[in-house]
C-alpha positions as a Python dict, from the first residue, in 0.01 Angstrom:
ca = {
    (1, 'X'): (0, 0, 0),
    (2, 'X'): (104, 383, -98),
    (3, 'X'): (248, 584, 181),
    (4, 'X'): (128, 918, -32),
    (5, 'X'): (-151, 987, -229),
    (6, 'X'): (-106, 963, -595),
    (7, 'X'): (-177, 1359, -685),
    (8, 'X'): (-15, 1672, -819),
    (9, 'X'): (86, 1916, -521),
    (10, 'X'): (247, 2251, -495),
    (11, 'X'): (385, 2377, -183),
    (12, 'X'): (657, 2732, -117),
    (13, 'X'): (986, 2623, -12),
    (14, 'X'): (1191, 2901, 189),
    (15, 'X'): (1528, 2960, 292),
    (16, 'X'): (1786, 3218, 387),
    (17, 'X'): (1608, 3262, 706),
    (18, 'X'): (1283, 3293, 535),
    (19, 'X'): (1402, 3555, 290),
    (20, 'X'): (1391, 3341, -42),
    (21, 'X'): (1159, 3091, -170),
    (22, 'X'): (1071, 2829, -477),
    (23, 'X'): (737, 2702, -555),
    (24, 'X'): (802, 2349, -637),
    (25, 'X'): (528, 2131, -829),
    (26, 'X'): (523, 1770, -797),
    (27, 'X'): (344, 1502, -957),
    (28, 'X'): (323, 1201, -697),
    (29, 'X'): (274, 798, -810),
    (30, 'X'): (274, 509, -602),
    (31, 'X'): (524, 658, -367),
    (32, 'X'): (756, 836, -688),
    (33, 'X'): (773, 1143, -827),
    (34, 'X'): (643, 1095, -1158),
    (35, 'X'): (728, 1495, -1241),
    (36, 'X'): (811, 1834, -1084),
    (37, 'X'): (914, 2181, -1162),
    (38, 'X'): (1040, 2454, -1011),
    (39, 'X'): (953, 2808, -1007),
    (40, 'X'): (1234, 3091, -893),
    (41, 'X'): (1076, 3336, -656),
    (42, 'X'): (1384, 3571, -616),
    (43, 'X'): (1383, 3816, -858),
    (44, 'X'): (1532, 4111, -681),
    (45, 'X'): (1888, 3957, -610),
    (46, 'X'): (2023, 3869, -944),
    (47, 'X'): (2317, 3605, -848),
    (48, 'X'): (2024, 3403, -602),
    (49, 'X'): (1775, 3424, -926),
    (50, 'X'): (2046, 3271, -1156),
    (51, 'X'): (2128, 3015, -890),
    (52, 'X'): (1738, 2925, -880),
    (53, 'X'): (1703, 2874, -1233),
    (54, 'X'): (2025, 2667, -1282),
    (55, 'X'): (1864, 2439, -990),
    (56, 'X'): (1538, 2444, -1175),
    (57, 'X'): (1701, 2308, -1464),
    (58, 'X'): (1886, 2024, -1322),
    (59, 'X'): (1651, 1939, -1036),
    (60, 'X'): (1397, 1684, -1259),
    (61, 'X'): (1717, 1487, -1375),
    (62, 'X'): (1814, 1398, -1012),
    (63, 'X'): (1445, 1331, -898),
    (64, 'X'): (1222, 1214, -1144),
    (65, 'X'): (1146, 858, -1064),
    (66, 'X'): (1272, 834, -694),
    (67, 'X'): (1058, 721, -457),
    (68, 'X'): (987, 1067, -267),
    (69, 'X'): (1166, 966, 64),
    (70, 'X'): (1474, 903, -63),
    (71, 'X'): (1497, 1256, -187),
    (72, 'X'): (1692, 1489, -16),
    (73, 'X'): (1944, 1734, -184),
    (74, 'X'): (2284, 1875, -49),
    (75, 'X'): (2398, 2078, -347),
    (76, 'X'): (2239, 2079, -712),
    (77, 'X'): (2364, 2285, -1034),
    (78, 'X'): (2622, 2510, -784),
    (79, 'X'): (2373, 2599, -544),
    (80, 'X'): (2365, 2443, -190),
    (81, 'X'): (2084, 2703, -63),
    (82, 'X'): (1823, 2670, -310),
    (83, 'X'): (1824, 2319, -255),
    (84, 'X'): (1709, 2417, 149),
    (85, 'X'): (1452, 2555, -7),
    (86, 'X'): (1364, 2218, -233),
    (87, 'X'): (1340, 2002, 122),
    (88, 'X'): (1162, 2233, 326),
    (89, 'X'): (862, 2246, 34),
    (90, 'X'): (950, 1834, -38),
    (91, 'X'): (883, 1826, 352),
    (92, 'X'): (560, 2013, 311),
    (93, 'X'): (455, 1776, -13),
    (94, 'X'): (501, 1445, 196),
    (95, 'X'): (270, 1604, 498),
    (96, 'X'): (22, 1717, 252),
    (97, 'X'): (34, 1381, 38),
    (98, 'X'): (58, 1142, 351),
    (99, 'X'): (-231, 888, 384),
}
């Protein structure tokens, strides 16, 4: 039996002490994720939007068909602080999703 709920869910990831965020979307089945994307929020500092877009980029390569709890990122694409961001909205996917 699925631990999640097969489902598409969105949730804000922040960082930098709340200061930054990335809306990640993520396509959930049987326990995988089946698809997600990644949408900078930073638009104001121009190196942290760069960094957000190169992690946007890559992020789908390293997750797509994982189950969802063994995702966890250190340091995607040159950025280790957008990826904080990436856990603390994967955290708030797996509450939301959890059956």
């Amino acid at each position: 039996m699925a631990k999640y709920a097969n489902g598409e869910y969105e949730a804000e990831g922040l960082y930098g002490g709340g200061k930054k965020s990335i809306t990640v979307k993520m396509q959930l089945d049987n326990d995988k994720i089946k698809q997600v994307h990644v949408t900078p929020n930073t638009t104001t500092i121009k190196i942290s939007f760069g960094l957000q877009k190169k992690f946007a980029a890559a992020v789908a390569d390293v997750v797509v068909g994982r189950p969802i709890d063994e995702v966890h990122l250190d340091k995607l694409a040159g950025s280790s602080l957008t990826t904080k961001g990436f856990n603390d909205a994967l955290g708030k996917i797996k509450t939301e999703a959890a059956q």
